[in-house]
C-alpha positions, 0 to 999 in steps of 0.5 A, a space after each residue: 216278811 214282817 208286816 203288821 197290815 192296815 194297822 189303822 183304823 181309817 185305811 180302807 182297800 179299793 180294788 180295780 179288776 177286769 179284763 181286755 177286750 170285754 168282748 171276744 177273746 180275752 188276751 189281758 187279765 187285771 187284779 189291782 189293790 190299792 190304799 185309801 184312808 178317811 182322813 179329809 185333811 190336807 195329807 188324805 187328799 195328797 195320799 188318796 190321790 198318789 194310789 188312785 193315780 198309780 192305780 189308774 196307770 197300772 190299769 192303762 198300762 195292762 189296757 195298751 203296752 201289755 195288751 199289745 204285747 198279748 196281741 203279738 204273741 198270740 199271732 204267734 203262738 197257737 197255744 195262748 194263756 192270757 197275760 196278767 196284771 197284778 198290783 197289790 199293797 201292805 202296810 207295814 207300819 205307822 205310828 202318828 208320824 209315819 206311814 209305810 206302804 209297799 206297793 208290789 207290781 207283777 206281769 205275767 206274760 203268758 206261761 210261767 215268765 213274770 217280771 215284779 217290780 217293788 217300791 215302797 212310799 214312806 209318808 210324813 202324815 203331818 205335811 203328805 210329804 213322802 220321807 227319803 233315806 235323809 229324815 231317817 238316816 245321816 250319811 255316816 249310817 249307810 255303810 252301817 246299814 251296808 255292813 248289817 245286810 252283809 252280815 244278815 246275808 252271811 247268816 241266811 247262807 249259813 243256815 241255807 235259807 238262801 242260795 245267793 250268787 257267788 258275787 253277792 256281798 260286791 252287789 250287795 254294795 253296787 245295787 244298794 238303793 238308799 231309798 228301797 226301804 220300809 219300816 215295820 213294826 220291829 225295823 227296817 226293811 232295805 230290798 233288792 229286785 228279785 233275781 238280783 243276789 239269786 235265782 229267786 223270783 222274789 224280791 230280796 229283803 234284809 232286815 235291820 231290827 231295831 236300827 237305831 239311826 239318826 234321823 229326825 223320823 227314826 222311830 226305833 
């Protein structure tokens, strides 16, 4: 991927990590990362506060559901790994205006089964308003976008660096999510949920480079 990580001089990384219970056998491990920035206006407060919430959720959620599902499968099983929580972050680009941060959300649920989830908050560091697909594209530029993952696609196979499913280019169309992207230093990146296109556990990403949209936020 193309990242240029904690690109600025006041994001700071903060980390949750443990285990559940704290006594007696363990059935839930948790790694959790997430951004803060020493900025004390309006937009450091709103942004602090959307990750330490995000990352207080992430910790219940292995402390509840993922722990009772640890319990249930253990008294059924006599061989038991414990489960795993992992939530971690990058950012991928700012500039003056804009901060992009991805967030990626992993469960593994005992042996090789993991489910991820991805998503990606794209700020506005003046107002703390996070920015959608209409501040940096119009309408019109969707099916250009559409178009160029289509062609990044074919290229990908071409080469091999991807085995994707026969159907790929109709869900390319179906499963596009206008708000599933990130900027990086060179463009946009647009993703899919891994397993989506193929076989592959990883999420699907499709750059655009140097994409030149037209949206007031539109860096490139």
């Amino acid at each position: 991927m193309i990242f240029l990580k904690n690109n600025i001089d006041s994001l700071l990384k903060k980390e949750i990590k443990g285990v559940f219970p704290e006594e007696g056998e363990i059935l839930v491990k948790y790694n959790i990362s997430y951004p803060e920035i020493e900025l004390k206006n309006s937009f450091g407060k709103v942004f602090c506060g959307f990750y330490s919430m995000m990352a207080k959720r992430f910790e219940s959620f292995a402390k509840t559901r993922l722990y009772r599902e640890a319990l249930r499968y253990r008294q059924l099983e006599n061989e038991f790994r414990p489960f795993g929580a992992v939530l971690r972050y990058v950012c991928a680009f700012s500039d003056e205006n804009v901060i992009s941060i991805v967030t990626d959300a992993y469960v593994y649920c005992g042996g090789d089964k993991t489910e991820s989830k991805r998503l990606s908050q794209n700020w506005d560091m003046k107002t703390g308003r996070l920015l959608l697909f209409e501040d940096f594209f119009t309408s019109e530029d969707k099916e250009h976008i559409i178009t160029g993952i289509k062609s990044e696609g074919r290229m990908r196979e071409k080469a091999g660096l991807s085995c994707f499913f026969k159907d790929y280019e109709k869900k390319l169309k179906s499963g596009f999510s206008k708000n599933d992207f990130y900027l990086t230093p060179k463009g946009y990146g647009f993703f899919y949920p891994a397993g989506f296109l193929s076989d592959s556990k990883e999420t699907e990403v499709f750059f655009l480079l140097g994409f030149k949209g037209s949206g007031e936020f539109n860096p490139y």
